[in-house]
KEKOLBA-500884 format. One record per residue (C-alpha): x, y, z; chain. Coordinates in pm, whole numbers. Layout:
N
> X/Y/Z/A .
...
This chain:
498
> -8049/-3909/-5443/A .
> -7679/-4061/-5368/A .
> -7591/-3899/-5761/A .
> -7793/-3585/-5683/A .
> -7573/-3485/-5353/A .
> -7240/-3608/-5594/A .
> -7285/-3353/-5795/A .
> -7393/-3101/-5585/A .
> -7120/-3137/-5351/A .
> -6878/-3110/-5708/A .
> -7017/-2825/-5778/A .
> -7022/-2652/-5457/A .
> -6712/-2821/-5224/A .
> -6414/-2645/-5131/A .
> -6194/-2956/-5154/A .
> -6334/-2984/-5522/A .
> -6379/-2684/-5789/A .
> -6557/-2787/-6041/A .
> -6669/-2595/-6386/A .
> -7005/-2642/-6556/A .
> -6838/-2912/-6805/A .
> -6678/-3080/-6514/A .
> -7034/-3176/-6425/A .
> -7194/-3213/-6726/A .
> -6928/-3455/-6802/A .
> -6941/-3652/-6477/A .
> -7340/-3722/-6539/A .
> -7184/-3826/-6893/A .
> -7320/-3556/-7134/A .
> -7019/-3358/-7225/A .
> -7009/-2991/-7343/A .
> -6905/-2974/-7714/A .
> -6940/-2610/-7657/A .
> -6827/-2381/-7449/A .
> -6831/-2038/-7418/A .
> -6805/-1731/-7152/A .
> -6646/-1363/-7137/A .
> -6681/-1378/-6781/A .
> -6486/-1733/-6619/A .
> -6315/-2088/-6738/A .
> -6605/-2337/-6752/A .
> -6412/-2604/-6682/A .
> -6178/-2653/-6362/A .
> -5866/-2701/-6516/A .
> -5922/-2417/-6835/A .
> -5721/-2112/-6768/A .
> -5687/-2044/-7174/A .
> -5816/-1772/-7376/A .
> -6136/-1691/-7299/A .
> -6201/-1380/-7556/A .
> -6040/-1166/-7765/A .
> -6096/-793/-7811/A .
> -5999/-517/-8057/A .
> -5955/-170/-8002/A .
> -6035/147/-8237/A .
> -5707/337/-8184/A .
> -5475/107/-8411/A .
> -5699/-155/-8444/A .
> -5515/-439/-8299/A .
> -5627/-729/-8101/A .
> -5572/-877/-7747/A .
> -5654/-1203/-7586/A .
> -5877/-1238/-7256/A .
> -5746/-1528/-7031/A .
> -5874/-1639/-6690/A .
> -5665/-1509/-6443/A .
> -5630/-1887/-6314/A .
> -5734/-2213/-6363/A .
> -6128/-2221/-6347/A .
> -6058/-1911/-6264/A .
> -6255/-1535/-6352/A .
> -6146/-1346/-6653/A .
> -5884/-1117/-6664/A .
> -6007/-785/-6689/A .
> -5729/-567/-6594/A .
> -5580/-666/-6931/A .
> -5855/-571/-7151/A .
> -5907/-221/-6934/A .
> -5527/-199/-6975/A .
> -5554/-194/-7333/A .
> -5868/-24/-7415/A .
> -5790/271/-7244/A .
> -5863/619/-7382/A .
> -5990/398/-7668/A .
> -6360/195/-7763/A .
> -6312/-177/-7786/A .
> -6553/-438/-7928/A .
> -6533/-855/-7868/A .
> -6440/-1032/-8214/A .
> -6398/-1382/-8078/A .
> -6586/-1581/-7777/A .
> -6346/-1870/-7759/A .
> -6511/-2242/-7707/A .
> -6323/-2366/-7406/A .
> -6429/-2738/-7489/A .
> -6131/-2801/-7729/A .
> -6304/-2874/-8066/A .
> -6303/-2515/-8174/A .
> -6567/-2427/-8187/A .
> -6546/-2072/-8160/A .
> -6799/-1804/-8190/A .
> -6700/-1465/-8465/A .
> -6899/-1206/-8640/A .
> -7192/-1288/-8801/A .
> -7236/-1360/-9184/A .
> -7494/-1206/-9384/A .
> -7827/-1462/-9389/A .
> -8204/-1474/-9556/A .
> -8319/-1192/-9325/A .
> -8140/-829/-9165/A .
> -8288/-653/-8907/A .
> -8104/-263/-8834/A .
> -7777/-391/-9005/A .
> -7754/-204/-9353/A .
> -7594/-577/-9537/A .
> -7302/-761/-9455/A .
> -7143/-901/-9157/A .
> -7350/-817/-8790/A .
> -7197/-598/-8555/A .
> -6957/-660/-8335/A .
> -7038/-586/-7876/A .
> -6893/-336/-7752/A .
> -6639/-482/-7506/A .
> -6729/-258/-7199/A .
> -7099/-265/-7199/A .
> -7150/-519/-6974/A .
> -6980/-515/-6635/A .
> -7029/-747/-6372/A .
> -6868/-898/-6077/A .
> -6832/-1300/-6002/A .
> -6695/-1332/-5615/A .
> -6593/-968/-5639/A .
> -6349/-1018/-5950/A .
> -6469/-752/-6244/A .
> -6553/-966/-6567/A .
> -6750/-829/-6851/A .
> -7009/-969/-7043/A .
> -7180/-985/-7416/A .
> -7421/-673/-7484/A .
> -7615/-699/-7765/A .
> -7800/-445/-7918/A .
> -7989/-511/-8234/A .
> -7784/-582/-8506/A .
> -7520/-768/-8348/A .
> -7472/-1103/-8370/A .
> -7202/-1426/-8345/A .
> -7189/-1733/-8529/A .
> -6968/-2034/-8614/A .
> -7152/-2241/-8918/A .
> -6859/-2528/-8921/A .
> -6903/-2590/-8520/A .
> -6786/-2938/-8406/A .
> -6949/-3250/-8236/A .
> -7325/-3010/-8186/A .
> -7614/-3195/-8236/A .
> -7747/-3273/-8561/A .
> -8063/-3461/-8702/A .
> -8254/-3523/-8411/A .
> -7952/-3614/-8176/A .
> -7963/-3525/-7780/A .
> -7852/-3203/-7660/A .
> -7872/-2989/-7375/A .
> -7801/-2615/-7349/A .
> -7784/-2392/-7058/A .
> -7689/-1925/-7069/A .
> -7683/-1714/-6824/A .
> -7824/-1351/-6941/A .
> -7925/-1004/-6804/A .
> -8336/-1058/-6733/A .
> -8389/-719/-6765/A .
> -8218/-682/-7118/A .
> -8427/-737/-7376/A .
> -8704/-709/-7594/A .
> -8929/-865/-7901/A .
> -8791/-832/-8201/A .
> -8589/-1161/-8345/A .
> -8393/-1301/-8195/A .
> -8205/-1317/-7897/A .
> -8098/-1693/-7920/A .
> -7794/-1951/-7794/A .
> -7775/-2269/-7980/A .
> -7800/-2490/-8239/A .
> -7930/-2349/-8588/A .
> -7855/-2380/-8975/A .
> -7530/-2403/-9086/A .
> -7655/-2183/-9422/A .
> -7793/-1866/-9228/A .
> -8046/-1933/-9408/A .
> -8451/-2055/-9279/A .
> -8419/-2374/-9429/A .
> -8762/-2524/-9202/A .
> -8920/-2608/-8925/A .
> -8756/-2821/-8692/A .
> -8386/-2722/-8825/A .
> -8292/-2485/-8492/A .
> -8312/-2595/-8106/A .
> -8134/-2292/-7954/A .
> -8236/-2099/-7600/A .
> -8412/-1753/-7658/A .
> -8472/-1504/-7418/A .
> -8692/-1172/-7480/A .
> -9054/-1095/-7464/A .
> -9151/-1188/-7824/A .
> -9546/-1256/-7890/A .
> -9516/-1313/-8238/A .
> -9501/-1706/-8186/A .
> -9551/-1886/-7846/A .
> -9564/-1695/-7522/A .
> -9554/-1785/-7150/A .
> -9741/-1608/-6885/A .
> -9773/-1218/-6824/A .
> -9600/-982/-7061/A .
> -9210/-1166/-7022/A .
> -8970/-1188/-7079/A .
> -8965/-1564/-7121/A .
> -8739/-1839/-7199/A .
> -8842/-2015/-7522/A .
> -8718/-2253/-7788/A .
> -8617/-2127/-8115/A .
> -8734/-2415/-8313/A .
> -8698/-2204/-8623/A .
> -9005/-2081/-8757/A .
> -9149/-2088/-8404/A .
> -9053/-1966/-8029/A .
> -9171/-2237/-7860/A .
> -9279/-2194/-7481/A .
> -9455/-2537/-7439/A .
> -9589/-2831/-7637/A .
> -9673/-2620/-7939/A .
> -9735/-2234/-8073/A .
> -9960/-2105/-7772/A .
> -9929/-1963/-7472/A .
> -9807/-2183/-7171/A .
> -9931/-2065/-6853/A .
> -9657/-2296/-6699/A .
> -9359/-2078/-6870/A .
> -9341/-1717/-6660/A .
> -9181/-1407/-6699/A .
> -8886/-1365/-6547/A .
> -8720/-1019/-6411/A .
> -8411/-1137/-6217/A .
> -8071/-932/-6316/A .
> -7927/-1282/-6399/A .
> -8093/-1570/-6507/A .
> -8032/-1943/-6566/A .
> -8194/-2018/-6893/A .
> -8189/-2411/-7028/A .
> -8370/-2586/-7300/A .
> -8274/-2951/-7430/A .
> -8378/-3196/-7635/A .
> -8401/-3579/-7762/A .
> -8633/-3777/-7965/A .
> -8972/-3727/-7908/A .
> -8871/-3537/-7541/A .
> -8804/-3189/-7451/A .
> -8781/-2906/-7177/A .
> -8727/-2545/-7066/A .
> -8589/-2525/-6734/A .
> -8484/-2187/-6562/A .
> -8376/-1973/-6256/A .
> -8247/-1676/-6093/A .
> -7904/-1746/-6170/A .
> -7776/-1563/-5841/A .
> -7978/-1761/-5581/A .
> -8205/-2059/-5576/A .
> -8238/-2368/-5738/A .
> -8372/-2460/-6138/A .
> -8784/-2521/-6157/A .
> -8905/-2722/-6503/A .
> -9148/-2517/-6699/A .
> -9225/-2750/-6919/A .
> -9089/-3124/-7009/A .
> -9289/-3321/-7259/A .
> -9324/-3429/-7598/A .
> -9188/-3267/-7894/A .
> -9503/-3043/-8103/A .
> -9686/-3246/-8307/A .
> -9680/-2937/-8590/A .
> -9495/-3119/-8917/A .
> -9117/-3051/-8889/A .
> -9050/-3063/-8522/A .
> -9099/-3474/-8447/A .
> -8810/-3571/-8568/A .
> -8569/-3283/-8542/A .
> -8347/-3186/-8823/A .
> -8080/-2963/-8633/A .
> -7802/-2864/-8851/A .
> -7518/-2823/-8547/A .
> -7377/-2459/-8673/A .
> -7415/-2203/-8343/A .
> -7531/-1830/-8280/A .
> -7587/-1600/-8010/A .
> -7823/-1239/-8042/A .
> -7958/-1372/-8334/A .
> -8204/-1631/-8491/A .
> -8095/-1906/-8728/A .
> -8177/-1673/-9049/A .
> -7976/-1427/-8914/A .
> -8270/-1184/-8787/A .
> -8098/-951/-8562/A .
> -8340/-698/-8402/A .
> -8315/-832/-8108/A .
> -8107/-749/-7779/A .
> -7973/-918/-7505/A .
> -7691/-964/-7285/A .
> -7463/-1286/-7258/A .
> -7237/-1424/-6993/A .
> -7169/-1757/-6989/A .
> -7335/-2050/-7177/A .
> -7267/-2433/-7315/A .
> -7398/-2701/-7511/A .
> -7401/-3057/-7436/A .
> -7366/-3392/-7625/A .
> -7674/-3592/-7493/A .
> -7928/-3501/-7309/A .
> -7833/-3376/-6911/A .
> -8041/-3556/-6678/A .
> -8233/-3275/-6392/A .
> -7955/-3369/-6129/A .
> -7678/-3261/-6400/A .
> -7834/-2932/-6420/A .
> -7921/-2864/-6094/A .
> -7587/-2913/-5990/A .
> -7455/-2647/-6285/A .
> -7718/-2374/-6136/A .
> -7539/-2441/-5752/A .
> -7192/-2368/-5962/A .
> -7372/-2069/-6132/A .
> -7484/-1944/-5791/A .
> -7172/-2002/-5635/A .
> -6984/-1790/-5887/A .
> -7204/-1505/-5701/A .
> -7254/-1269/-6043/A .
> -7338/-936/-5923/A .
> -7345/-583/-6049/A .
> -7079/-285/-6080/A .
> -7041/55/-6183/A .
> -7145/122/-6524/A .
> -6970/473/-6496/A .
> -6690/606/-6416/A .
> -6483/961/-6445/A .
> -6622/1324/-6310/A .
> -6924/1227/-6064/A .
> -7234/1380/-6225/A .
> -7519/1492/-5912/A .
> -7877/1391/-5978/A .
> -8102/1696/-5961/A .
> -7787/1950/-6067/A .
> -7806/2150/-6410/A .
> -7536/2109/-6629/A .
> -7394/2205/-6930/A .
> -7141/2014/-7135/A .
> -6856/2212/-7330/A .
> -6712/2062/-7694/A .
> -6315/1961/-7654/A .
> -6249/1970/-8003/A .
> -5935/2236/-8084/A .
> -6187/2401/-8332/A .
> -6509/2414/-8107/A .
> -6407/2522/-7722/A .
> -6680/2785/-7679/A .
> -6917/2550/-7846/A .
> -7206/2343/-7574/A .
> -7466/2090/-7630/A .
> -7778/2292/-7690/A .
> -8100/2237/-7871/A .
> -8317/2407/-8124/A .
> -8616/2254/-8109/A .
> -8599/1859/-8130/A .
> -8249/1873/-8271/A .
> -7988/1885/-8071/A .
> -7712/2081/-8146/A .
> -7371/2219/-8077/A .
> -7392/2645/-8028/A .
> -7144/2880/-7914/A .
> -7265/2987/-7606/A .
> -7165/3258/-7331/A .
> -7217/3482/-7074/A .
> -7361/3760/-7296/A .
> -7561/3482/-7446/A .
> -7905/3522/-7459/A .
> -8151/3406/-7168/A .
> -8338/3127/-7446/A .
> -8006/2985/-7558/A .
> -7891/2957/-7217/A .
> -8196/2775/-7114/A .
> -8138/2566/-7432/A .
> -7805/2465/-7332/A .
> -7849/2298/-6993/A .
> -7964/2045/-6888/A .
> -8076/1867/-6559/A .
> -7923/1528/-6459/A .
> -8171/1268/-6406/A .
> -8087/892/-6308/A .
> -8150/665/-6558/A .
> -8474/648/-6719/A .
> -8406/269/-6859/A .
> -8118/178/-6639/A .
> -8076/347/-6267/A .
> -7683/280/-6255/A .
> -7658/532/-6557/A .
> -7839/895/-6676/A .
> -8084/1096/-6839/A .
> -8061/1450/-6939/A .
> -8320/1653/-6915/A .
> -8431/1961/-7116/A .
> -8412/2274/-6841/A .
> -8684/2480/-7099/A .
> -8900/2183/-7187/A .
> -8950/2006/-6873/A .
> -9048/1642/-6952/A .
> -8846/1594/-7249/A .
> -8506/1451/-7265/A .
> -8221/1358/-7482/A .
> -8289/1040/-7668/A .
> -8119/876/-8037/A .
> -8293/806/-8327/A .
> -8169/628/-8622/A .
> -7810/729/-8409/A .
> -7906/1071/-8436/A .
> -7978/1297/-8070/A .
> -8307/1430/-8074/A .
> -8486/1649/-7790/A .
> -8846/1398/-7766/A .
> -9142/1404/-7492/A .
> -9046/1070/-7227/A .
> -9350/851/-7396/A .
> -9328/647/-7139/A .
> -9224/308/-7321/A .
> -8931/88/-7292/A .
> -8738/188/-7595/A .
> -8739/537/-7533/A .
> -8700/475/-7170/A .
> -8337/287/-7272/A .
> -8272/556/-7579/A .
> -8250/821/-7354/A .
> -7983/603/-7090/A .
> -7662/728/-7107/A .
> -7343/584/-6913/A .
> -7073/900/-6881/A .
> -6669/751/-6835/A .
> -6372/927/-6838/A .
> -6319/1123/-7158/A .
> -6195/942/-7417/A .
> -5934/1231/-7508/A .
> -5858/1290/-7171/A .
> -6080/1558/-7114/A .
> -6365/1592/-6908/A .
> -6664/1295/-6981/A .
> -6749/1104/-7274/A .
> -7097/956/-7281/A .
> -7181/643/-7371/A .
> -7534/452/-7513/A .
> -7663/230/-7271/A .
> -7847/50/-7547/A .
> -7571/104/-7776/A .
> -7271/77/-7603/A .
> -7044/88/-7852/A .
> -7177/455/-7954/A .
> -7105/752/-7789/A .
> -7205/1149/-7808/A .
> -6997/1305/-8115/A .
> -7064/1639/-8258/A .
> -7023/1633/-8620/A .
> -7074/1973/-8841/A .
> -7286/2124/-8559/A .
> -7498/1805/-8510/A .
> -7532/1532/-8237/A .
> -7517/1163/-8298/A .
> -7425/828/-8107/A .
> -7140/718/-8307/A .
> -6915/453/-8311/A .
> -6532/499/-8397/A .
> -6523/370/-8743/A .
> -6844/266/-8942/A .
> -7050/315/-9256/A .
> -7189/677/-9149/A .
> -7011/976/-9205/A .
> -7032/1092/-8831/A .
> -6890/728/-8742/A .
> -6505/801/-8913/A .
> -6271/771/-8708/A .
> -6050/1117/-8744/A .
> -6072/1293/-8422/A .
> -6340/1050/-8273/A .
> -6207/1096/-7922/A .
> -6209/1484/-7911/A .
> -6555/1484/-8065/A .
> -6651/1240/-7826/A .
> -6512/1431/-7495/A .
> -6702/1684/-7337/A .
> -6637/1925/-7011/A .
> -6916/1923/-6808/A .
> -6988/2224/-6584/A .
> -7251/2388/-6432/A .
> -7561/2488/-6611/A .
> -7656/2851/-6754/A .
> -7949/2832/-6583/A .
């Protein structure tokens, strides 16, 4: 009890700020890793947290806490991302042995990434707020991912380790895999038992827990495991808090999930046992390299988003952890605008005019299920006119953001597919439902608003030869390049024709 209130009070006392790794080191299970876009982990860090690149010139910045222990300084990276896109190429390991997370290499499996290296977050995806300071985290959409394959002092063989993340519980979904931790070194599947990594999402194609997620799992590698072996565990629940606390660890023959809402409240144990007694997974055979938003193979369909997390050498006794969720509840994470520029009115009709020098009388319209850019006026005709407006709706898979939709096809909105904009019937599920989410800021050109993906942050509205896409400035599609992204990508918006 006399160790329990230590730790507590170092977590939580105003004569003593303490990180994460300040406590996991004073119950004597270190962090080897450490990593966060949002605050120092340790007390005494005030070092580069991340670093970013923008699109404009393509050079990079560094990310520091704005003090020691302190909250990330976002004012730089707004600073230089401005009238630009940005993405995160580095999450910096604050622990000292480098071990620093970077775009992931190709592995044995690819989800939506056409070959080579993952993609890279968008850097302004996910906004937040710790104690009132603006920090941003890690959105991941599928096909992004971070690795480091050479990581330092991680657990290998079937060595102790503890891991806690905090993530956005209502970001997610089932494809593979939305992990933190230890996995192969090889991107490669090379067994079971060679991965012991947090995973998050609402996956039923291994373990489950109870209801329909999402969970927090093991990725044991060839298995998301929510309980003593590849079944549901009633014990394990879904979880729908905006931030949650998510913790697994391990030692011989000895494991648990742990997990919380990571703004209030204390950690509860949903399971703590004995390792599965499937071959592979008693003894471990962990490998030591790390990953985040993907699994140990490199399968990256999944999404998620990331804002703090660590890894431990040994394994962190309940009182260690509990005392890391009172720090993670005393940083007070909390949400922020996810727009900004021209206010757009819920209920209004709309229309939104091209900025591009050669396409001023051109508006998003729609013939059909494609959308469209058309040249639209006054003297236009009543059907295009109805075509080309469109009737602001919040958010149909995110309330902070928008959905447009169709003023002559009530029901059916503006939604991407395969990155392209289509004009689809709202079926009601939860990828649609986030498709058709878009986040307006200020235009990127300086005009007007440019509209962002929620799901795809990085990706934005762009007219390209008369059609609509979410694009990204610079990629492998031909409406990604990078030549007048930001005019193609601004739009005026002004009332609707009808």
């Amino acid at each position: 009890m006399r160790a329990l209130l230590a730790l507590v009070l170092l977590a939580t006392s105003s004569f003593v700020v303490a990180g994460p790794c300040d406590i996991y080191a004073s119950g004597g299970t270190p962090c080897v890793a450490a990593h966060s876009t949002t605050r120092a982990l340790f007390n005494g860090y005030s070092g580069i947290l991340y670093q970013v690149q923008r699109h404009s010139d393509n050079k990079t910045t560094n990310i520091a806490a704005l003090s020691a222990g302190g909250v990330a300084n976002a004012a730089t990276q707004d600073s230089f991302c401005a009238n630009t896109t940005c993405v995160i190429t580095i999450i910096y390991d604050q622990s000292g042995r480098g071990n620093h997370l970077t775009q992931a290499p190709p592995g044995g499996l690819k989800g939506p990434a056409a070959g080579g290296f993952d993609n890279l977050a968008s850097a302004t995806g996910a906004p937040v707020t710790l104690n009132g300071r603006k920090a941003y985290g890690v959105f991941i959409s599928p096909g992004t991912g971070y690795r480091n394959n050479a990581a330092s002092g991680t657990a290998k063989g079937d060595a102790a380790q503890g891991m806690y993340a905090v993530f956005d519980g209502t970001h997610f979904n089932g494809g593979c895999c939305f992990d933190y931790g230890n996995a192969e070194t090889s991107s490669r599947d090379t067994g079971n038992g060679h991965m012991e990594a947090i995973y998050f999402g609402n996956s039923k194609s291994w373990g489950t827990g109870s209801g329909s997620g999402p969970w927090i799992m093991a990725d044991l590698e060839n298995g998301l495991f929510s309980g003593p072996n590849v079944h549901l565990n009633t014990g394990d629940p879904s979880i729908s808090n905006r931030f949650v606390t998510a913790v697994v660890k391990g030692k011989p023959n000895q494991w648990a999930i742990r997990g919380a809402n990571a703004a209030s409240g204390s950690l509860s144990t949903f399971w703590s046992g004995a390792r599965p007694n499937a071959s592979g997974y008693n003894p471990m055979s962990k490998e030591g390299s790390i990953i985040l938003g993907i699994g140990g193979d490199n399968s990256n369909s999944a999404q998620g988003t990331f804002y703090e997390g660590v890894m431990t050498s040994g394994y962190p006794s309940d009182a260690t952890e509990n005392a890391v969720q009172a720090n993670i509840v005393a940083a007070k994470y909390a949400t922020t605008s996810l727009t900004s520029g021209p206010a757009l009115n819920v209920g209004s009709s709309i229309s939104l005019r091209a900025t591009t020098a050669c396409c001023t009388t051109s508006y998003l319209a729609h013939t059909g299920a494609t959308i469209n850019t058309q040249v639209v006026s006054s003297s236009s005709s009543t059907a295009l006119k109805q075509q080309a407006s469109w009737t602001v709706r919040t958010g149909l898979g995110n309330s902070a953001c928008f959905s447009f939709e169709s003023r002559d096809t009530p029901g059916s909105f503006i939604m991407h597919s395969n990155f392209e904009l289509q004009l689809n019937a709202n079926d009601g599920s939860k990828q649609f439902l986030e498709d058709a989410t878009f986040c307006p800021q200020a235009g990127l050109n300086g005009q007007g608003s440019s509209l962002r993906s929620w799901s795809f942050p990085t990706r934005y509205f762009r007219h390209d030869a008369n059609g609509l896409y979410v694009a990204s400035n610079g990629g492998v599609n031909q409406f990604d390049a990078t030549a007048s992204f930001n005019d193609d990508a601004s739009w005026v918006v002004g009332n609707g024709f009808a």
